[in-house]
C-alpha positions as CSV (number, residue, x, y, z in Angstrom):
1,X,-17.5,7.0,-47.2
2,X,-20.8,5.4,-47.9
3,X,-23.1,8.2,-49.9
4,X,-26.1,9.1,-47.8
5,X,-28.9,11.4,-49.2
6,X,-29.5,15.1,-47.1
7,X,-32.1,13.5,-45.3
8,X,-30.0,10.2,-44.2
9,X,-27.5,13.1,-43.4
10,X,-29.8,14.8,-41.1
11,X,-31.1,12.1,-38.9
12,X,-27.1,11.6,-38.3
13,X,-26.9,14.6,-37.4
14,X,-29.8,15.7,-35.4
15,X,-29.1,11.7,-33.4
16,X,-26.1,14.0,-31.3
17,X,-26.4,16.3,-29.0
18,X,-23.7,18.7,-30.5
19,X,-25.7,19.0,-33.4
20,X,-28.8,21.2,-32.5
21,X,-30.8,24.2,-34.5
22,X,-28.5,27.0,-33.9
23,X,-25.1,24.4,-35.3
24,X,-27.3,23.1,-38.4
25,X,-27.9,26.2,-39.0
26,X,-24.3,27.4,-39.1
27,X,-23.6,24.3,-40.9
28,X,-26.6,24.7,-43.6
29,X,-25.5,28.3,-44.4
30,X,-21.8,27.4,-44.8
31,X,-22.9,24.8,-47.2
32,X,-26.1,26.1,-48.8
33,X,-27.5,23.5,-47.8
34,X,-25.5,21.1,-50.0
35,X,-25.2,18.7,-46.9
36,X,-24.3,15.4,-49.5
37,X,-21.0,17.2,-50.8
38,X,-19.8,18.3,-47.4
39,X,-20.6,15.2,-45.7
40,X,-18.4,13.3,-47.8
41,X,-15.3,16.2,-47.3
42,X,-12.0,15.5,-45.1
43,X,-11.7,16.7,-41.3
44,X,-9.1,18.6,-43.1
45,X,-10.9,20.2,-45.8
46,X,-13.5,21.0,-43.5
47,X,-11.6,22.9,-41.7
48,X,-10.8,25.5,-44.1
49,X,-14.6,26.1,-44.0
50,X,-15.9,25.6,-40.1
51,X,-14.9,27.2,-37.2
52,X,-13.2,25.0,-34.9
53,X,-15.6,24.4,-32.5
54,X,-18.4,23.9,-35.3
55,X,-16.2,21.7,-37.1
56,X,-15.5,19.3,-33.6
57,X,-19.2,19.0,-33.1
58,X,-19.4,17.4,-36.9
59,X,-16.5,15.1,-37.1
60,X,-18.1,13.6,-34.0
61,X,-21.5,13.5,-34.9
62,X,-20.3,11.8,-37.5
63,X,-18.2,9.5,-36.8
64,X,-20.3,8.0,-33.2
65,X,-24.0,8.3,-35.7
66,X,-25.5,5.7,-37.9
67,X,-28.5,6.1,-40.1
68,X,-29.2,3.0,-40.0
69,X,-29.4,2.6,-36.5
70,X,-31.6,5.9,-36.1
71,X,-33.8,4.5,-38.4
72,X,-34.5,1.4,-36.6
73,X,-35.3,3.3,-33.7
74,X,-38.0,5.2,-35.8
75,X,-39.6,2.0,-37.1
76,X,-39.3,0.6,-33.5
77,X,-41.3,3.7,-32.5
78,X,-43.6,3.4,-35.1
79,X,-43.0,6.8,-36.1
80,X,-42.2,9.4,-38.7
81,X,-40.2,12.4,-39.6
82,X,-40.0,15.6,-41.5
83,X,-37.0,17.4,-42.4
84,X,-37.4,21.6,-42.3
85,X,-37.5,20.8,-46.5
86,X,-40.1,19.2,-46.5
87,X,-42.7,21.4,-48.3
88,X,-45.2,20.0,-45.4
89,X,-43.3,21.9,-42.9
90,X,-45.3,24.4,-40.7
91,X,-44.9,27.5,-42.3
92,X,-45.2,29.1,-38.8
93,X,-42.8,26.9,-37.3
94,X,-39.9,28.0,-40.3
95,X,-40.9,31.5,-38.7
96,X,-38.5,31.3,-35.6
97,X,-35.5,31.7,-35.1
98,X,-34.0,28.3,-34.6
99,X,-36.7,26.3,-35.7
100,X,-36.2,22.2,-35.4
101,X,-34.5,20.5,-38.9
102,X,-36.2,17.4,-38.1
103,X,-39.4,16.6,-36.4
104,X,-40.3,12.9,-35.3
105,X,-44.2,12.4,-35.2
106,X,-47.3,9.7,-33.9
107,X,-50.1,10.7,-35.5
108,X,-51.6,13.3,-38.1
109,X,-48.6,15.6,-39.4
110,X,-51.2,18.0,-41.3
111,X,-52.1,19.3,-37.4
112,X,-48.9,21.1,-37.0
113,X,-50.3,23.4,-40.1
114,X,-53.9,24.2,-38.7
115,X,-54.6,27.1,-36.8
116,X,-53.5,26.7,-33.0
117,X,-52.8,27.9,-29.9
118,X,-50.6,26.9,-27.3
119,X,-52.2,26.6,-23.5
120,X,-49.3,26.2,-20.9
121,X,-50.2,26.6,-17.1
122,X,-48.3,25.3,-13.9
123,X,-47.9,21.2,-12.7
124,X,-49.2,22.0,-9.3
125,X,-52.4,24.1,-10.3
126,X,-55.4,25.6,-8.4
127,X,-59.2,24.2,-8.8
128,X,-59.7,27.9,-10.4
129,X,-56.8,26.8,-13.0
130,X,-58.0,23.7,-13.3
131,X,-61.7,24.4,-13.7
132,X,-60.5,27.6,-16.3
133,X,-58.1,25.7,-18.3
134,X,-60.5,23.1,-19.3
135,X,-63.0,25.3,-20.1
136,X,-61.2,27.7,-22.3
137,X,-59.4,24.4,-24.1
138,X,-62.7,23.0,-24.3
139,X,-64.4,25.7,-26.3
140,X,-61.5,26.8,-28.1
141,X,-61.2,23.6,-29.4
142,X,-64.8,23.0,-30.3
143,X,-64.6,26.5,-32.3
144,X,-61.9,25.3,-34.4
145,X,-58.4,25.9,-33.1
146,X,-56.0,23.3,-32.6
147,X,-54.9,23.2,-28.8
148,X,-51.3,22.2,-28.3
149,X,-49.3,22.0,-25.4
150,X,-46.7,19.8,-23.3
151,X,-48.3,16.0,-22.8
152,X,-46.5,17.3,-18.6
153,X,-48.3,16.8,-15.6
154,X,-50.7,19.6,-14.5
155,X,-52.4,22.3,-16.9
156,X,-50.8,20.6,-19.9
157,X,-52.7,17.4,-19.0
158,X,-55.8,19.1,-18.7
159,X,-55.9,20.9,-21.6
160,X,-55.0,18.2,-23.8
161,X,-58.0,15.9,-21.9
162,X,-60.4,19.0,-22.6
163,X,-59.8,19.1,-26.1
164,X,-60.4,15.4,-27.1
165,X,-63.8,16.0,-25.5
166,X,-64.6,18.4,-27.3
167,X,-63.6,16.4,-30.1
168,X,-61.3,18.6,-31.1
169,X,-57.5,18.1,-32.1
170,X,-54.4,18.5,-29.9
171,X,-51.0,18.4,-30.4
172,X,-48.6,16.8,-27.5
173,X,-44.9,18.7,-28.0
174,X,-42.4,16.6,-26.0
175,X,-38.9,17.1,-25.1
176,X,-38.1,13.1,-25.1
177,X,-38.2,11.0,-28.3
178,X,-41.6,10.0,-29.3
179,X,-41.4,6.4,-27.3
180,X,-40.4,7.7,-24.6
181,X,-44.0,9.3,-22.9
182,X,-43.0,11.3,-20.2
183,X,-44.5,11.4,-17.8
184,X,-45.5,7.4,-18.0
185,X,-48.8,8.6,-16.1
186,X,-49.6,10.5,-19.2
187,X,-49.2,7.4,-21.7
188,X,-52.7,6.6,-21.9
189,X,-53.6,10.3,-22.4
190,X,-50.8,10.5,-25.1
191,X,-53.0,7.3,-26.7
192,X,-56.4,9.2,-26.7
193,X,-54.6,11.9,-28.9
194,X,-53.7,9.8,-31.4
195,X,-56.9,8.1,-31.2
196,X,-58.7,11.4,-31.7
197,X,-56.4,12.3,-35.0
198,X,-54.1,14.4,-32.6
199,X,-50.6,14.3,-33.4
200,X,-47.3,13.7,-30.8
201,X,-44.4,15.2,-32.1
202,X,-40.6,15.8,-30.8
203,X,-37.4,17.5,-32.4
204,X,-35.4,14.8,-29.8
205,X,-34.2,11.4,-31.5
206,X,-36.3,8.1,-30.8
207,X,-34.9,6.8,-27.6
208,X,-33.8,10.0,-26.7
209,X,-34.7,10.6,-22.4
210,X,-36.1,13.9,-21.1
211,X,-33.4,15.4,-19.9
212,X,-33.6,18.9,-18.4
213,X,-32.3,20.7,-21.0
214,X,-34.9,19.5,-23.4
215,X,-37.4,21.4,-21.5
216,X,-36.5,24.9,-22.4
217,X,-35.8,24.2,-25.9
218,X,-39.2,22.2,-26.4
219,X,-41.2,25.3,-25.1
220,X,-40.2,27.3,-28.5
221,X,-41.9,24.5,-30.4
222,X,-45.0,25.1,-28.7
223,X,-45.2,28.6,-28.8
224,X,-43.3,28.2,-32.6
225,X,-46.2,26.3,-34.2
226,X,-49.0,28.7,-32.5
227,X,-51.1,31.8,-33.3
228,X,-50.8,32.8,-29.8
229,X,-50.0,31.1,-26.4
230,X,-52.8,31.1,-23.3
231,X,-51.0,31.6,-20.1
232,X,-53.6,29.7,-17.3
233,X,-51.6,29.8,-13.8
234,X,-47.8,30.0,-13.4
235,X,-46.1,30.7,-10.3
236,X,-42.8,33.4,-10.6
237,X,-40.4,31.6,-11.7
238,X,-42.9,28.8,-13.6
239,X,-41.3,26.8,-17.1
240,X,-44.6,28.4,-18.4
241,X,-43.2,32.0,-18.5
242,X,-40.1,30.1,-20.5
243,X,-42.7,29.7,-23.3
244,X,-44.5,32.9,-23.2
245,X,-41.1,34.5,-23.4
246,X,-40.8,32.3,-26.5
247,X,-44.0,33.4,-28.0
248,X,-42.8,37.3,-27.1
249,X,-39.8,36.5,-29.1
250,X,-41.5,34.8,-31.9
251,X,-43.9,38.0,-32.5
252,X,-46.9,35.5,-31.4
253,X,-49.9,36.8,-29.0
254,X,-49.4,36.0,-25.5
255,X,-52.6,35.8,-23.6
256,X,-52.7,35.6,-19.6
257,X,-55.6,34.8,-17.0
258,X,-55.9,37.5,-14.4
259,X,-55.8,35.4,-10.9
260,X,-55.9,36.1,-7.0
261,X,-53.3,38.9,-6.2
262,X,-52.5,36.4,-2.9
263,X,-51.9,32.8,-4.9
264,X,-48.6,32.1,-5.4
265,X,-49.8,30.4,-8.6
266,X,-51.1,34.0,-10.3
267,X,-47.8,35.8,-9.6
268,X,-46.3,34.9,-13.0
269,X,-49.4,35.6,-14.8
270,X,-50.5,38.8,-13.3
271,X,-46.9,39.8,-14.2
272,X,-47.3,38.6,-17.8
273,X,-49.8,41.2,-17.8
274,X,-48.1,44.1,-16.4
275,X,-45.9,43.6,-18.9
276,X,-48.1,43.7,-21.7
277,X,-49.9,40.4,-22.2
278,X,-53.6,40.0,-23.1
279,X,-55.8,39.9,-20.4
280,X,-58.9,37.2,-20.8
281,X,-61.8,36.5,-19.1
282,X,-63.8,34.5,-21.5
283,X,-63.1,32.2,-24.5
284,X,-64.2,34.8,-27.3
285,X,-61.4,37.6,-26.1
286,X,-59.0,35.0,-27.9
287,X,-61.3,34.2,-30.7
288,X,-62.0,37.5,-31.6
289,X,-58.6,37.9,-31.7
290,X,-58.4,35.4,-34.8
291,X,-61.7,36.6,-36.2
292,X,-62.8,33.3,-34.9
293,X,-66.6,32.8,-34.3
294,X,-67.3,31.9,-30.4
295,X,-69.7,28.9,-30.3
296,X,-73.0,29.8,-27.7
297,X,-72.3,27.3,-25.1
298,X,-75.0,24.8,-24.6
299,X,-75.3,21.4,-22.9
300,X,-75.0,20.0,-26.3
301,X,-71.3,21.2,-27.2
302,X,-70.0,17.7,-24.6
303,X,-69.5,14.3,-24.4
304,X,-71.5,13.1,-21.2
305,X,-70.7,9.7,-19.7
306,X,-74.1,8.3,-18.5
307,X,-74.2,9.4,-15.0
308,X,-73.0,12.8,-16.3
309,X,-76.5,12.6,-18.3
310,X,-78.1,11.6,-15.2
311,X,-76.7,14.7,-13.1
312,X,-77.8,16.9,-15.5
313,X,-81.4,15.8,-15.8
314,X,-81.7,15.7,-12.3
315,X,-80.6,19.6,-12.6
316,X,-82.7,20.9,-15.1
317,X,-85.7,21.5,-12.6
318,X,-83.8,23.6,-10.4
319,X,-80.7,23.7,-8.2
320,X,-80.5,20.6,-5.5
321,X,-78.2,19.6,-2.8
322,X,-75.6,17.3,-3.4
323,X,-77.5,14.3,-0.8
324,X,-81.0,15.2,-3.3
325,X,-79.5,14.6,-6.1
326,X,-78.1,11.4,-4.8
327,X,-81.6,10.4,-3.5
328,X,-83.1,11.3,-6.8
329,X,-80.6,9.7,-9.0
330,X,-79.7,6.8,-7.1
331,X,-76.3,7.1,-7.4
332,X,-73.5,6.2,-5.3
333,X,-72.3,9.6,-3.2
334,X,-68.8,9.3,-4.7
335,X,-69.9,8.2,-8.0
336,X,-71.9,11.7,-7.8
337,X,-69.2,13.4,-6.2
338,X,-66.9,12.7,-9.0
339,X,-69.3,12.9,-11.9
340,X,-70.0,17.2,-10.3
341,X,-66.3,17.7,-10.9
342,X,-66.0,16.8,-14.2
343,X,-69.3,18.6,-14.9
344,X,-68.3,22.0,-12.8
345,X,-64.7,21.6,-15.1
346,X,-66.9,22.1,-18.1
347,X,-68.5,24.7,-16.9
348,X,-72.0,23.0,-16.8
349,X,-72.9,23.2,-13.2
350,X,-71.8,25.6,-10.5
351,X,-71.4,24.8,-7.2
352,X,-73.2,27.8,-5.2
353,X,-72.0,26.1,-1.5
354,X,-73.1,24.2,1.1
355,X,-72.7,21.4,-1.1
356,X,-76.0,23.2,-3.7
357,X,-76.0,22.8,-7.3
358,X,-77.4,24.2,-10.3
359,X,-76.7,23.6,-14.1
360,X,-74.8,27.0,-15.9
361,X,-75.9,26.9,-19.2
362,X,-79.0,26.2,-20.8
């Protein structure tokens, strides 16, 4: 049998499905992590070492595993990898349990060392988790913490979208190989990470899909590589509690946003809190935390698009209605429409009703 080195040995193995944390773990113990010597041993010799059902998942890993054809699927991806020895490894991320022995990643792999935290939230969110989660990855990100969270539809989208405007860094955690973007909506956001020095990263083989038992399994990454993890909205039985659970387990800080008693959307969060989550109502509860220093918010800390810039000097003389500040700008009403979103997201302008606005921080 050809001689591979250890880490030749573990892109084989981590290319099957057998073969995950908890079984390389198993294996790297038995071996002392000696993987070149016990590569090369018989299915007989082995099994005067491994238990049966260890030693089953091995002989076919492999014998079905190439590295050579894993590592043209990693140059095809245009990606890299570490292996858990690898002195760049996240120390936090050796923490856990079960941490991954190989990580692919796009990007900047000196992120996945910087002080983070994780913000998860539900796909189907509320405009209050919409409008929070952006804020609170917003200005955490401006003050200096890395925002990760799950490139998924919903709060994870937002979050990461808040942070590159802030120009701040983010870190996508996926639980598909690293060219395969899922969702395919989010494939131009996954670009604007990497574009921003943000960093994409998966323990799941190149060309590996997102199955559904990825997810769960993905979710300790998050948490694993993270100071603490925000909780924005997550309904009772939300994939978002899967991570805080994580975090519990990981002895990380687990944050939650108090939300409406009645939303369906809250349960899982107010229950977070019950059970003995951090409540937060404002950015520095979190930094203060981290003896982080909370930035003053000021119209400065964003990126404005030019009508955004327009809006807001329209604002600054006092509150208008939405039809006045079309008339004063003139501006399209759904070009403004949109453009008071985005700004109301950031927290710039609040909407008092009636379709009245003023700017929120000065």
């Amino acid at each position: 049998m050809k001689n591979l080195t250890r880490e030749q040995i573990l892109l084989t193995l981590n290319a099957s499905d057998k073969i995950g944390p908890k079984t390389f773990k198993v294996l790297a113990q038995a071996f002392n992590d000696d993987f070149e010597i016990f590569y090369s041993y018989s299915e007989s010799k082995l099994s005067t070492i491994l238990p049966d059902k260890i030693l089953k998942k091995f002989i076919e890993a492999r014998k079905n595993f190439s590295f050579e054809s894993q590592l043209r699927k990693l140059d095809q991806s245009q990606g890299q990898y570490l292996t858990i020895y690898d002195e760049r490894y996240p120390k936090l991320l050796r923490q856990i349990y079960d941490p991954p022995f190989i990580i692919y990643y796009l990007g900047e792999i000196e992120n996945l060392s910087r002080k983070s935290i994780s913000i998860v939230g539900s796909r189907k969110y509320t405009h209050y988790g919409q409008s929070v989660a952006y804020k609170f990855a917003h200005d955490l990100a401006e003050s200096g913490l890395c925002i990760i969270s799950g490139l998924a539809l919903g709060i994870d989208a937002i979050v990461h979208k808040a942070a590159v405007s802030a120009e701040g860094t983010t870190i996508g955690v996926l639980a598909c190989g690293i060219d395969q973007i899922y969702p395919e909506s989010n494939r131009q956001l996954a670009e604007q990470i990497l574009k921003t020095s943000g960093t994409i990263i998966s323990e799941q083989s190149p060309g590996s899909r997102p199955l559904k038992q990825n997810f769960p399994s993905r979710n300790r990454i998050i948490s694993g590589l993270s100071l603490g993890t925000l909780v924005i909205e997550a309904a009772e039985s939300s994939g978002s509690l899967i991570t805080a659970a994580a975090a519990i387990e990981q002895n990380r800080e687990v944050f939650a946003i108090p939300g409406n008693i009645d939303s369906k959307n809250s349960v899982g969060t107010n229950n977070l809190i019950k059970l003995g989550a951090r409540p937060v109502t404002a950015v520095s509860d979190i930094l203060e935390t981290f003896n982080l220093e909370a930035r003053k918010p000021t119209l400065k800390n964003y990126n404005y698009n030019e009508w955004e810039r327009l809006i807001i000097q329209t604002l600054e003389k006092g509150a208008l209605h939405i039809d006045k500040i079309c008339q004063t700008s003139k501006l399209d009403i759904a070009l403004i429409s949109e453009n008071l979103t985005l700004l109301e997201l950031k927290g710039v302008i609040r909407h008092l009703g009636g379709g009245n606005y003023q700017l929120n921080i000065f």
